[in-house]
C-alpha positions in Angstrom: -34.9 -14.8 22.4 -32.6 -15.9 19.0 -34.5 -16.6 16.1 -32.9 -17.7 13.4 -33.9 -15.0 11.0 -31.7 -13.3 12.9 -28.3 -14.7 12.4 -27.5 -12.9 9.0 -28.0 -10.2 10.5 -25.6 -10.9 13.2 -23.4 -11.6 11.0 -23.6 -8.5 8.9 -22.9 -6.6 12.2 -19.8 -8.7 13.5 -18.7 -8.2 10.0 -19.2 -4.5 9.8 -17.5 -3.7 13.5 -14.8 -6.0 12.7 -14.0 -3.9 9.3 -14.2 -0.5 11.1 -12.0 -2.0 13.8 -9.1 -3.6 11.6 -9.5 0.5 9.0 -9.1 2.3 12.4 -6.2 0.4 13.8 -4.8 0.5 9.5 -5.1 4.2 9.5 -3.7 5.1 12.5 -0.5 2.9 12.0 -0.6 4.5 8.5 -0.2 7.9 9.7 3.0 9.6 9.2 1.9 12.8 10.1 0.1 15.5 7.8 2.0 15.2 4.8 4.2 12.9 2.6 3.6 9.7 1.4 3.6 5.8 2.6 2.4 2.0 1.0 2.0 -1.1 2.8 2.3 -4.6 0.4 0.1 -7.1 1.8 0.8 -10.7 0.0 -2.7 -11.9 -0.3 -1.9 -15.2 -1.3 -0.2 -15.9 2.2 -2.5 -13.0 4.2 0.6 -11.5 5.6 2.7 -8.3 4.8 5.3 -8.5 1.9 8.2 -8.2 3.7 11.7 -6.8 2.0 10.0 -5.6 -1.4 12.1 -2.8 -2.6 10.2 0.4 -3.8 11.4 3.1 -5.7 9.5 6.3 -5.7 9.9 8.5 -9.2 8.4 11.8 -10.4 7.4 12.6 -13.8 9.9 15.2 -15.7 8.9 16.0 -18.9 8.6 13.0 -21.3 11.1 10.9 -18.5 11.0 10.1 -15.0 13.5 10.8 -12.1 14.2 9.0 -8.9 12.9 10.9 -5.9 14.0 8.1 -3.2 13.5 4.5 -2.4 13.3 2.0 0.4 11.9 -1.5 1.2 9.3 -2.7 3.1 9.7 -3.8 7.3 8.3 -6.8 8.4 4.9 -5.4 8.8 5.0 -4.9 4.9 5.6 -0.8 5.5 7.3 2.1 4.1 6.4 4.6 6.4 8.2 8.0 4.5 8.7 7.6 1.2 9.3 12.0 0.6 12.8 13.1 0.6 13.3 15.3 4.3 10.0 14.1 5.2 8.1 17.4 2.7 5.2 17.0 1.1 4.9 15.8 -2.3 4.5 19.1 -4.6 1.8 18.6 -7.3 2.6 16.2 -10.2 2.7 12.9 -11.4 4.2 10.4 -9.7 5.4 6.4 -10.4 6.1 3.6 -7.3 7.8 0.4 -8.4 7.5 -2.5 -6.6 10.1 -5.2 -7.4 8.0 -8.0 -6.9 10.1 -10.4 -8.8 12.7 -10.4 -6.4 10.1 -10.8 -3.2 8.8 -13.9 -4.6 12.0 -15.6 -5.6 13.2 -14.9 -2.5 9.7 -16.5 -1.2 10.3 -19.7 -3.8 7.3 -18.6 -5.5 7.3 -18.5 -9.4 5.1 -15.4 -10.1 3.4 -13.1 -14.0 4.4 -9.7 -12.3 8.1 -9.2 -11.8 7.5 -5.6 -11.3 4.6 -3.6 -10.5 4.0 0.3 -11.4 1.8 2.7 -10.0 1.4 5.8 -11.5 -0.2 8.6 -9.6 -1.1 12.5 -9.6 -0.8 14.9 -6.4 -2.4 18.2 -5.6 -1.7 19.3 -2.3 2.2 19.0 -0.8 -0.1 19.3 2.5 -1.7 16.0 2.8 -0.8 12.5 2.8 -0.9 9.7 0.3 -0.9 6.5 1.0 -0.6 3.6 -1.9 -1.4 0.2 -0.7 -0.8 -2.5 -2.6 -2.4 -6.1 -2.8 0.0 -8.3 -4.1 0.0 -12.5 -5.4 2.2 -14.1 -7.8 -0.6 -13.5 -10.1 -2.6 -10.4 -9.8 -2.3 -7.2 -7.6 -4.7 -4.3 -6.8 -4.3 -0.9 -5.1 -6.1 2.2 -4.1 -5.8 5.4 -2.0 -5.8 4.5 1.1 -6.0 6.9 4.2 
């Protein structure tokens, strides 16, 4: 027998399976293998992937920085192996720029953040790192993601 006391927490549960369902299915697509590093630029103002967003990938040298590799995202909003020879990243401190400027005048979208720079640290050249970023023409937010 429903009651309804019990629909929040129906919804609570639908909500919960359908979040472990959609990290699963992110993590396994996310997977390059045990090392090395990959994003994924999700335009949240449309709720699909940032296609063609160009990324460069640059490691801290001293006062300065030098360019490690680069790439741009597939349709799915991906850069699967951003290492050089598919390593690890040794230990350090590490920058990924977005050019997000050039995504959304390609979109026809007028945007605050023409770039966007994430500075990270490594410690193990054995695991993997994986930088998502959450992008609109007027905020973003990222995390380490799995």
């Amino acid at each position: 027998m429903w009651k309804k006391s019990m629909a929040p927490m129906a919804i609570v549960l639908m909500t919960l399976f359908s979040v472990t369902a959609w990290n699963a299915a992110d993590q396994t697509e996310n997977t390059v293998g045990p090392q090395g590093l990959s994003t994924h630029v999700l335009d949240t103002a449309t709720g699909k992937p940032a296609a063609k967003v160009g990324v460069v990938l640059h490691r801290q040298q001293g006062e300065g920085w030098v360019e490690v590799s680069k790439g741009e995202t597939d349709t799915q909003g991906r850069v699967r192996d951003l290492q050089p020879g598919g390593r690890g990243l040794p230990a350090g401190t590490y920058r990924l720029v977005f050019e997000t400027g050039a995504y959304f005048k390609g979109a026809g979208v007028a945007t605050f953040f023409p770039r966007v720079e994430i500075i990270f640290t490594t410690t193990n050249a054995g695991e993997h790192y994986h930088i998502p970023l959450l992008l609109s023409p007027f905020g973003y937010s990222t995390y380490r993601g799995s």
